[in-house]
C-alpha positions as CSV (number, residue, x, y, z in Angstrom):
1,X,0.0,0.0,0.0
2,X,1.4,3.5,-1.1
3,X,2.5,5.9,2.2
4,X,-0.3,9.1,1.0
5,X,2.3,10.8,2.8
6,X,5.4,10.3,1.3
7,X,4.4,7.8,-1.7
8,X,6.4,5.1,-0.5
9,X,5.2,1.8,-1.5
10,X,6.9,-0.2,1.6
11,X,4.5,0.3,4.3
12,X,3.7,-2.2,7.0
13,X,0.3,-3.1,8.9
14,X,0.4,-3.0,12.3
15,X,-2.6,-3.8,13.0
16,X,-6.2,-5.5,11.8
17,X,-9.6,-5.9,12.9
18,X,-13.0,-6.5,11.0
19,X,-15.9,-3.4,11.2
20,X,-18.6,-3.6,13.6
21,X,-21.1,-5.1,10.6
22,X,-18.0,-7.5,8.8
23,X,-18.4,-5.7,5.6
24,X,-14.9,-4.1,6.0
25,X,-11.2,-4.8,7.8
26,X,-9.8,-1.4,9.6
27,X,-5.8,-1.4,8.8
28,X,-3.7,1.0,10.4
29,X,-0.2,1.2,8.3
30,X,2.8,2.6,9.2
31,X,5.1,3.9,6.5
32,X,9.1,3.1,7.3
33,X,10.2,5.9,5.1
34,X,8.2,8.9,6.6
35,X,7.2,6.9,10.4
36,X,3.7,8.3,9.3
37,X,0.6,6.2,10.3
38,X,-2.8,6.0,8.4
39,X,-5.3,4.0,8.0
40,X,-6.8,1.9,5.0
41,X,-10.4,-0.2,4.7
42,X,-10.7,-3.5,2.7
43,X,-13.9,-4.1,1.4
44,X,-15.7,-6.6,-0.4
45,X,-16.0,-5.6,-4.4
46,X,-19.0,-5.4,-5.5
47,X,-21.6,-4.3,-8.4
48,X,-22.0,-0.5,-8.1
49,X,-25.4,0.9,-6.9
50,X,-26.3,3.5,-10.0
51,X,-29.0,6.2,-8.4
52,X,-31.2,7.8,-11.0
53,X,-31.3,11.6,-10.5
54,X,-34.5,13.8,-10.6
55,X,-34.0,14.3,-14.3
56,X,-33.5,10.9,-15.2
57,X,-29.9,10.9,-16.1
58,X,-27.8,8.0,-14.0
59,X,-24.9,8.2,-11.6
60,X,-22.9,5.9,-9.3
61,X,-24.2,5.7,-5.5
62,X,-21.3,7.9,-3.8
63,X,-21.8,8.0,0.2
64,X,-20.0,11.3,0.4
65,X,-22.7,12.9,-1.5
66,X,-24.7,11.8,1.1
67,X,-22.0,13.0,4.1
68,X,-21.7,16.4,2.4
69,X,-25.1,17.2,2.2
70,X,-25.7,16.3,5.9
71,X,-22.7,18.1,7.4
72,X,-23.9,21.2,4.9
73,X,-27.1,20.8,7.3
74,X,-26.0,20.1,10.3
75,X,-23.6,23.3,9.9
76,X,-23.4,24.9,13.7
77,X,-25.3,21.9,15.2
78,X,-24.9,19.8,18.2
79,X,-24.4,16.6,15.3
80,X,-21.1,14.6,15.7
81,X,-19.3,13.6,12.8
82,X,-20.0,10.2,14.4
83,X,-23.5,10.8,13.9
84,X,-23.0,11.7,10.6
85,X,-20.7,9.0,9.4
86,X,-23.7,6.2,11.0
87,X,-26.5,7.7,8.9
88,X,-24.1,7.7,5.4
89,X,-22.9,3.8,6.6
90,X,-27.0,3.1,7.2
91,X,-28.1,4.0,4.2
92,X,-25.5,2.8,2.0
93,X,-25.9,-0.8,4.0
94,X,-29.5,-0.8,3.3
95,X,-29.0,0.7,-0.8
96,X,-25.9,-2.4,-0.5
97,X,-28.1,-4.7,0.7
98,X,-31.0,-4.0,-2.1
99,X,-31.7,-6.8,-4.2
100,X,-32.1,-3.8,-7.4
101,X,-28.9,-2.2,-8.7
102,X,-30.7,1.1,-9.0
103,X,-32.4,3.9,-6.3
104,X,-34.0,7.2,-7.1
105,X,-32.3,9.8,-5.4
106,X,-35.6,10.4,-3.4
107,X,-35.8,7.3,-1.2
108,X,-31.8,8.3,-0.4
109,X,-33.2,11.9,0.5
110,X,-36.0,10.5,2.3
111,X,-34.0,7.8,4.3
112,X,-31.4,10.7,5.2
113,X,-34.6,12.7,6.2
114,X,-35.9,10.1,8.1
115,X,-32.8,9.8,10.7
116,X,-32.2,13.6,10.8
117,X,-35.6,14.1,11.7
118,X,-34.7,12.0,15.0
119,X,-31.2,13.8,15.7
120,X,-31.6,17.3,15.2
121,X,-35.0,19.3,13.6
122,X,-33.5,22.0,12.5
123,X,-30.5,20.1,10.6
124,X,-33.9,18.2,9.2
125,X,-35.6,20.9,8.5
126,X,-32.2,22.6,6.2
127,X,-32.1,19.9,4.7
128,X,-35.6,19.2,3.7
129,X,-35.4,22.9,2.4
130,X,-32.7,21.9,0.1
131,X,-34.2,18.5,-0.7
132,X,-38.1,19.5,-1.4
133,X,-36.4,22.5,-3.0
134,X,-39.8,24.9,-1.2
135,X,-40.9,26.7,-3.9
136,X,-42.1,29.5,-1.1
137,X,-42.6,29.9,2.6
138,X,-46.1,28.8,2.7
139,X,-44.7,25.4,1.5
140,X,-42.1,25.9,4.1
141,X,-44.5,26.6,6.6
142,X,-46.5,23.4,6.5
143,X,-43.4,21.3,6.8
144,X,-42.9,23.4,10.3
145,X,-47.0,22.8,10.7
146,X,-46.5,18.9,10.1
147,X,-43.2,18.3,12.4
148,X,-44.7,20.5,15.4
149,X,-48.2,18.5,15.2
150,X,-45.5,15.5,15.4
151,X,-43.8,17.0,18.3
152,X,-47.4,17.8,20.2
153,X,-49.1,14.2,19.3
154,X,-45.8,12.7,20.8
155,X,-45.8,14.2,23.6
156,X,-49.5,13.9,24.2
157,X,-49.3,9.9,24.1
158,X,-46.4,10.0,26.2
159,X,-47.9,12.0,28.9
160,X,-51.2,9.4,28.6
């Protein structure tokens, strides 16, 4: 494996241990040349997931579209990168796991909607702005309407 330090292609692993799910191996390298350390993932090849964009045209499935549109959302929010990095490796393990080879990029927008919605409203809320693309504030109003009534009916059966 080539040092991205240096670009020495003599590094060693020092040490190896599967990901929490077993779909990758964590190895952290150390380059003799530079005495740098970095890590590398090996992962299972397989068929790439295309997603099929809003205009029809086709792209590969790229996770950090996903993480860059979240962290753009979460900007100045009390989300981790942690956080972050488990809804991107959720959603790609479910789009993975998917018996089709294709996925509309709204069920990805959805699905990353869906576990915002649970961490932080506001970093939902950006990004549902971005993702429904509101055509004006009434529109943006009722999506404030419909997660409040949420709120309120939640708290109502909890209190019961």
């Amino acid at each position: 494996m080539k040092c991205p330090f240096c670009g020495n292609d003599d590094t060693k692993v020092i040490d190896s241990r599967s990901q929490d799910d077993n779909t990758a191996i964590r190895r952290r390298r150390y380059c003799e040349k530079c005495s740098k350390r970095f890590t590398t993932y090996e992962r299972i090849d397989t068929i790439p997931m295309t997603v099929i964009k809003n205009n029809n045209t086709r792209e590969t499935f790229d996770k950090n579209k996903i993480i860059n549109g979240i962290i753009k959302s979460c900007n100045k929010r009390p989300v981790t990168i942690k956080q972050v990095q488990y809804i991107a490796d959720d959603i790609e393990n479910i789009i993975m796991s998917s018996l089709d080879k294709e996925i509309e990029s709204k069920a990805i927008g959805i699905m990353v909607m869906d576990r915002l919605k649970e961490i932080d409203e506001v970093s939902y809320v950006r990004f549902a702005s971005v993702y429904r693309q509101f055509k004006d504030i009434n529109s943006f109003m009722a999506e404030l309407s419909k997660i409040i009534k949420e709120k309120n009916d939640y708290k109502k059966s909890d209190n019961s």
